[in-house]
C-alpha positions in Angstrom: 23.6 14.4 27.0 20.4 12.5 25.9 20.8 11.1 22.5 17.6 11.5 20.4 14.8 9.3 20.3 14.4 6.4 17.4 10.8 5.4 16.1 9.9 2.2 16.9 7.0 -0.2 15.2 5.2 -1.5 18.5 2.4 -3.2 16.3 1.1 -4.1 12.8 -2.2 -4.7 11.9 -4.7 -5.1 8.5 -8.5 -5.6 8.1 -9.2 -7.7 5.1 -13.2 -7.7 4.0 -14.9 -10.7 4.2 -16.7 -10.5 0.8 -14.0 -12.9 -1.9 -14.5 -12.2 -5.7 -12.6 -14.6 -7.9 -10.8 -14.1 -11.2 -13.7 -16.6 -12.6 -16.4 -14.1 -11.1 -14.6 -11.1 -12.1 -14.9 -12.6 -15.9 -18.7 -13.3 -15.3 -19.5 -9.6 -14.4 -17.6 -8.6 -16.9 -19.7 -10.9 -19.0 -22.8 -9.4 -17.3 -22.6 -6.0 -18.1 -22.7 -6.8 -22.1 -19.7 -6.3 -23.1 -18.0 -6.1 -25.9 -15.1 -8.1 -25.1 -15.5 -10.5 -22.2 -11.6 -12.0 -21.9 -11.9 -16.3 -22.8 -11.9 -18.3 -19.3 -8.9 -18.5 -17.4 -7.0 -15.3 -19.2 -6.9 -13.4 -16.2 -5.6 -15.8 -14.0 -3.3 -16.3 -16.8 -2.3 -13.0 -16.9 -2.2 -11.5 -13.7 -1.7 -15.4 -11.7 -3.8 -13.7 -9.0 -6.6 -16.1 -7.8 -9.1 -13.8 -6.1 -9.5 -10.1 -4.7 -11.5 -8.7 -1.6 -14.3 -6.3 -1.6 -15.7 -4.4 0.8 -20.0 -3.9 1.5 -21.5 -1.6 -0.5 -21.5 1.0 2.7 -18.2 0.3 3.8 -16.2 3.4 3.4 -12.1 4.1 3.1 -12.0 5.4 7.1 -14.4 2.4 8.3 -11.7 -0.6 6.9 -8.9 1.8 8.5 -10.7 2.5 11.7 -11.1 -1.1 11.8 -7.5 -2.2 11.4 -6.3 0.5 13.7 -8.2 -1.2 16.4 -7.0 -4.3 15.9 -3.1 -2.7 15.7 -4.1 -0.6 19.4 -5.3 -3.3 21.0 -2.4 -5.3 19.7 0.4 -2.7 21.3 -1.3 -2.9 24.2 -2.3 1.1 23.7 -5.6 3.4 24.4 -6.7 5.3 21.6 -6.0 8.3 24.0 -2.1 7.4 23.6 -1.6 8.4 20.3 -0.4 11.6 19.9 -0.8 12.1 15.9 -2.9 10.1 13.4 -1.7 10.1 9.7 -4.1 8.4 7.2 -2.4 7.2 4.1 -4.3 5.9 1.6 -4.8 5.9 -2.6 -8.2 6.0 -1.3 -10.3 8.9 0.4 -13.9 9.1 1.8 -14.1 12.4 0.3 -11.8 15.6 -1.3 -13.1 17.6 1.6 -12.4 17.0 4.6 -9.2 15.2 5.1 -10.1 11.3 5.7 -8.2 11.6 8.8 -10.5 13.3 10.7 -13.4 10.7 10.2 -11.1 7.7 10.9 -10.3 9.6 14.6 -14.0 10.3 14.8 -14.8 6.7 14.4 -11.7 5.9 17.2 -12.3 8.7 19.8 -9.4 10.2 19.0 -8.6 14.0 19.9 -5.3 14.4 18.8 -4.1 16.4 15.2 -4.8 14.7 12.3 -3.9 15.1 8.5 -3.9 12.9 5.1 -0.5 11.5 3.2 -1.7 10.7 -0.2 1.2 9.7 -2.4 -0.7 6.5 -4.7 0.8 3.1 -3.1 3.5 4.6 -1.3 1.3 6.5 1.0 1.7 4.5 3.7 5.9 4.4 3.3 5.9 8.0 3.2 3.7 7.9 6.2 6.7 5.8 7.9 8.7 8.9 6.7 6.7 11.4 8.7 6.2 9.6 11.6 9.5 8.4 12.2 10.9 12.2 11.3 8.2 13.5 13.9 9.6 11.0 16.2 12.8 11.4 16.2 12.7 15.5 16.7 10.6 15.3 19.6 7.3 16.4 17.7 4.9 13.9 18.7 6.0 10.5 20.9 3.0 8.2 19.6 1.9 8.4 15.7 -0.8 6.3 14.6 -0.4 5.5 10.6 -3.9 4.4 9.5 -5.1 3.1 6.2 -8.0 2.0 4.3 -7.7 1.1 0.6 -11.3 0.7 -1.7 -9.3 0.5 -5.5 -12.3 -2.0 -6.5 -14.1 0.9 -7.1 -11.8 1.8 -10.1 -12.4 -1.2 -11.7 -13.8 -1.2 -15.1 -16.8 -4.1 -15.4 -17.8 -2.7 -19.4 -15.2 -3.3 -21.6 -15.6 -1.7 -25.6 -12.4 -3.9 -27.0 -9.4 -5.8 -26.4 -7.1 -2.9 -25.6 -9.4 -1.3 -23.1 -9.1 -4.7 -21.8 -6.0 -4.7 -21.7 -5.7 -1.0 -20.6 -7.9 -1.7 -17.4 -6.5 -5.1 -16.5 -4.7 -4.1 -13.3 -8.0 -3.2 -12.1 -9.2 -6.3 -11.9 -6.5 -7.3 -9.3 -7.4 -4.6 -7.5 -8.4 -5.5 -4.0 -9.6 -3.3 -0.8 -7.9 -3.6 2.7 -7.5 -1.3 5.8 -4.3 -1.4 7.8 -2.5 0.4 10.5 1.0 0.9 11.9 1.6 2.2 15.9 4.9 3.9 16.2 6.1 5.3 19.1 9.6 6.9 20.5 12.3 4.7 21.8 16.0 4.9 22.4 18.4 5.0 19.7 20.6 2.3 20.6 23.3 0.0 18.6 20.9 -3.0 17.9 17.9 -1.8 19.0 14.3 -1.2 17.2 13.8 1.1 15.7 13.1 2.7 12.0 16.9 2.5 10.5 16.7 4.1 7.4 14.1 5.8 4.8 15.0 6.9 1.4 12.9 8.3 -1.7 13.1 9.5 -5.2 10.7 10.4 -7.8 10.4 10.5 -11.6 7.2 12.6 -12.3 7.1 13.0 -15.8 5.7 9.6 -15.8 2.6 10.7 -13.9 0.3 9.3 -16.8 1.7 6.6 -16.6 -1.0 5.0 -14.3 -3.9 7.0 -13.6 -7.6 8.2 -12.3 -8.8 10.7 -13.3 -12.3 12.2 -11.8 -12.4 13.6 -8.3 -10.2 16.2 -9.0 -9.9 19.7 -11.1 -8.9 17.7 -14.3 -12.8 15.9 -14.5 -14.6 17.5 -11.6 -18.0 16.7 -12.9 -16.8 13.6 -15.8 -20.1 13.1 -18.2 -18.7 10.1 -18.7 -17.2 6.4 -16.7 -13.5 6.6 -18.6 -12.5 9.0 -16.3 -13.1 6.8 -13.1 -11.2 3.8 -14.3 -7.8 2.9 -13.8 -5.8 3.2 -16.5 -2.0 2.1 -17.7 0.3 2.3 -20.2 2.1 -0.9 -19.9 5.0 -0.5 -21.0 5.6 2.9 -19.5 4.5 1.8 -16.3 6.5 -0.8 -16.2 9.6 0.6 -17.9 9.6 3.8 -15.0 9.0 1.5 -12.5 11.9 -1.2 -12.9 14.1 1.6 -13.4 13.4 3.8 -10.8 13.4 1.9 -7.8 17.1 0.5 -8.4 18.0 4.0 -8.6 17.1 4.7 -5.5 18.0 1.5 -3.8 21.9 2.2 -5.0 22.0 6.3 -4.1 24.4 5.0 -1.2 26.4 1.8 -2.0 25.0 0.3 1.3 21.2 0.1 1.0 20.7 -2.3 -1.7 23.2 -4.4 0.0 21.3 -3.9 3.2 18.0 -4.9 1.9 18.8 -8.0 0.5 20.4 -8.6 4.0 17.2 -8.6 5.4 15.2 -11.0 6.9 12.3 -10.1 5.2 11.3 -8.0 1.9 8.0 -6.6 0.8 7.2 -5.3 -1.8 4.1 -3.3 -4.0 2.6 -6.1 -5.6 -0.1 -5.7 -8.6 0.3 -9.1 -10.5 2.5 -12.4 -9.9 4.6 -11.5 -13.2 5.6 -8.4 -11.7 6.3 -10.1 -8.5 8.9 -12.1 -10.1 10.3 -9.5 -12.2 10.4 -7.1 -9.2 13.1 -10.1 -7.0 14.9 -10.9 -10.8 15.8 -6.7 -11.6 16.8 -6.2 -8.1 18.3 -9.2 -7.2 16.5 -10.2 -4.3 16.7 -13.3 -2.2 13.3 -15.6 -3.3 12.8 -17.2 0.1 13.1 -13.4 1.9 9.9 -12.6 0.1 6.1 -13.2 0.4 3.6 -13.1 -2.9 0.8 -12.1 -0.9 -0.3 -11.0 -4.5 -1.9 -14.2 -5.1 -4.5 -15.1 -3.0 -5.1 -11.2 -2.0 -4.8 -9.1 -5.0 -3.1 -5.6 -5.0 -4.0 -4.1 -2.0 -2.6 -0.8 -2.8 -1.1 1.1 0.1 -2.6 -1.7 2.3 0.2 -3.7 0.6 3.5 -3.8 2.6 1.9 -3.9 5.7 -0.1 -6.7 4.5 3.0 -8.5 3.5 4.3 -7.9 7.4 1.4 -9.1 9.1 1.5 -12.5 7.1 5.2 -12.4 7.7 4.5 -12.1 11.7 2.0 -14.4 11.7 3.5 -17.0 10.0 7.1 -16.6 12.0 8.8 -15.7 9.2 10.3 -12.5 11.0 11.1 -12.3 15.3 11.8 -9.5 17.0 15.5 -8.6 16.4 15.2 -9.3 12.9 15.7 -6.3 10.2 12.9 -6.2 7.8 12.8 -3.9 4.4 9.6 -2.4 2.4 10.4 -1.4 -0.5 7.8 1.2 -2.3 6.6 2.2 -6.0 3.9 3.9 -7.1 2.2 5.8 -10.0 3.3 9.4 -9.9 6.1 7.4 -10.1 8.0 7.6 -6.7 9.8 4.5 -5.2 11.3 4.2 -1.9 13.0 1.9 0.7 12.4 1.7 4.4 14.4 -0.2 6.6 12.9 -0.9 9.9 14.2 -3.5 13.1 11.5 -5.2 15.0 
């Protein structure tokens, strides 16, 4: 009897936008657009230790940076466009409410196959794992292209009124656009083969408001004014749900915290280097298993953990054989844990 087929990552791939904006130009445009409070020099490097964020052109839209890195990942496998059987994209980002973003990124790569969004903040792309490797494994689809293409610049506030809309708005200026892409296709479940191992989720939403934008949707349709297209946080819930919800998760069975900190590599959301570190100190994670690609990237949103991979690949940090982990929160809040072997 033919056992059932496990998902396996053939290829990983990101586009990163030439155009660099440091933290020091950040604090100029912010200086620029007259306001109020323009943070003293070397505060936001202080702050969020990230050194400088990409942007993408001024035409550049959500589906064009994942288009982009789902060539890359295609041509990478070794695959035709033609090959993939379902294309997910999964993204914070959208080029519009209607239609699904999906549909343009398989215009813009020939694809004909069925199409849909996964929009779940920065987890999008985990819960795109999810989905693909559930598809996968019932014999739905054999090939699932996960596509993404992150713009968050766009939510970041340049005219600040005080100090606590400042500090309110701060993780925007970390923000930082990116497309990326994942090829997963079927594979046999063996012992100690490749395949995704394990995926596991849980939620806390009454801490939705806890990071937020607002316009686009029914809530401020039409907003008469910019507040509503900023992101905004409460600190302290933010990071209060956040710390507290992933370990939840992680320790639902007694073997997957265990697991992850087994593995040869961890990544993780990232939005500032202090949260990096206090992200490895609450769960206990081996230091030299992770990468703070936070730094010289910014928070690339969804674009994040597979981000984190690619540099991991590249740098031959992780081989095939090796068992890697990407551990997901995100505003909503949700947090989850995906456990894949290359």
């Amino acid at each position: 009897m033919p056992t059932a087929p496990r998902a396996r990552l053939v290829a990983t791939a990101v586009h990163l936008p030439p155009a660099y904006r440091t933290m020091g130009e950040t604090r100029e445009r912010i200086a620029r657009s007259g306001s109020a409070f323009v943070p003293p020099a070397g505060l936001l490097e202080d702050l969020t230790g990230v050194r400088g964020v990409h942007e993408k052109g001024e035409r550049e839209q959500a589906s064009d940076l994942a288009a982009s890195a789902a060539t890359k990942a295609l041509a990478a496998a070794g695959r035709d466009v033609a090959d993939v059987d379902l294309l997910l994209f999964t993204a914070c980002s959208q080029d519009l409410i209607e239609p699904a973003t999906a549909h343009i990124v398989a215009a813009k790569l020939g694809a004909t196959c069925p199409v849909f969004d996964v929009k779940n903040a920065c987890n999008s792309v985990l819960n795109g794992i999810e989905i693909a490797a559930a598809f996968i494994e019932t014999g739905r689809y054999r090939t699932v292209l996960i596509t993404c293409g992150e713009a968050p610049t766009l939510a970041t506030r340049w005219e600040v009124p005080s100090h606590d809309a400042f500090l309110r708005a701060v993780l925007g200026y970390t923000a930082s656009d990116a497309g990326a892409a994942l090829l997963l296709t079927a594979g046999p479940a063996t012992a100690d083969g490749p395949g995704v191992l394990t995926t596991l989720f849980g939620a806390e939403s009454t801490a939705w408001n806890a990071c937020t934008i607002e316009a686009g949707g029914t809530l401020h349709a039409r907003p008469t004014d910019m507040e509503a297209t900023y992101l905004r946080i409460d600190g302290d819930l933010l990071r209060d749900v956040a710390l507290g919800l992933l370990p939840r998760v992680l320790t639902r069975t007694g073997e997957t915290l265990d697991a992850v900190r087994r593995s040869s590599f961890i990544a993780f959301n990232q939005t500032t280097a202090p949260q990096y570190r206090e992200t490895i100190q609450a769960l206990g994670l081996p230091a030299d298993s992770c990468l703070p690609t936070v730094v010289d990237h910014g928070n690339t949103a969804s674009a994040s953990l597979p981000l984190q991979l690619v540099t991991a690949l590249e740098s031959d940090r992780v081989e095939p054989g090796d068992t890697v982990a990407l551990l997901g929160v995100a505003s909503g809040f949700s947090a989850g844990v995906v456990l894949i072997r290359l």
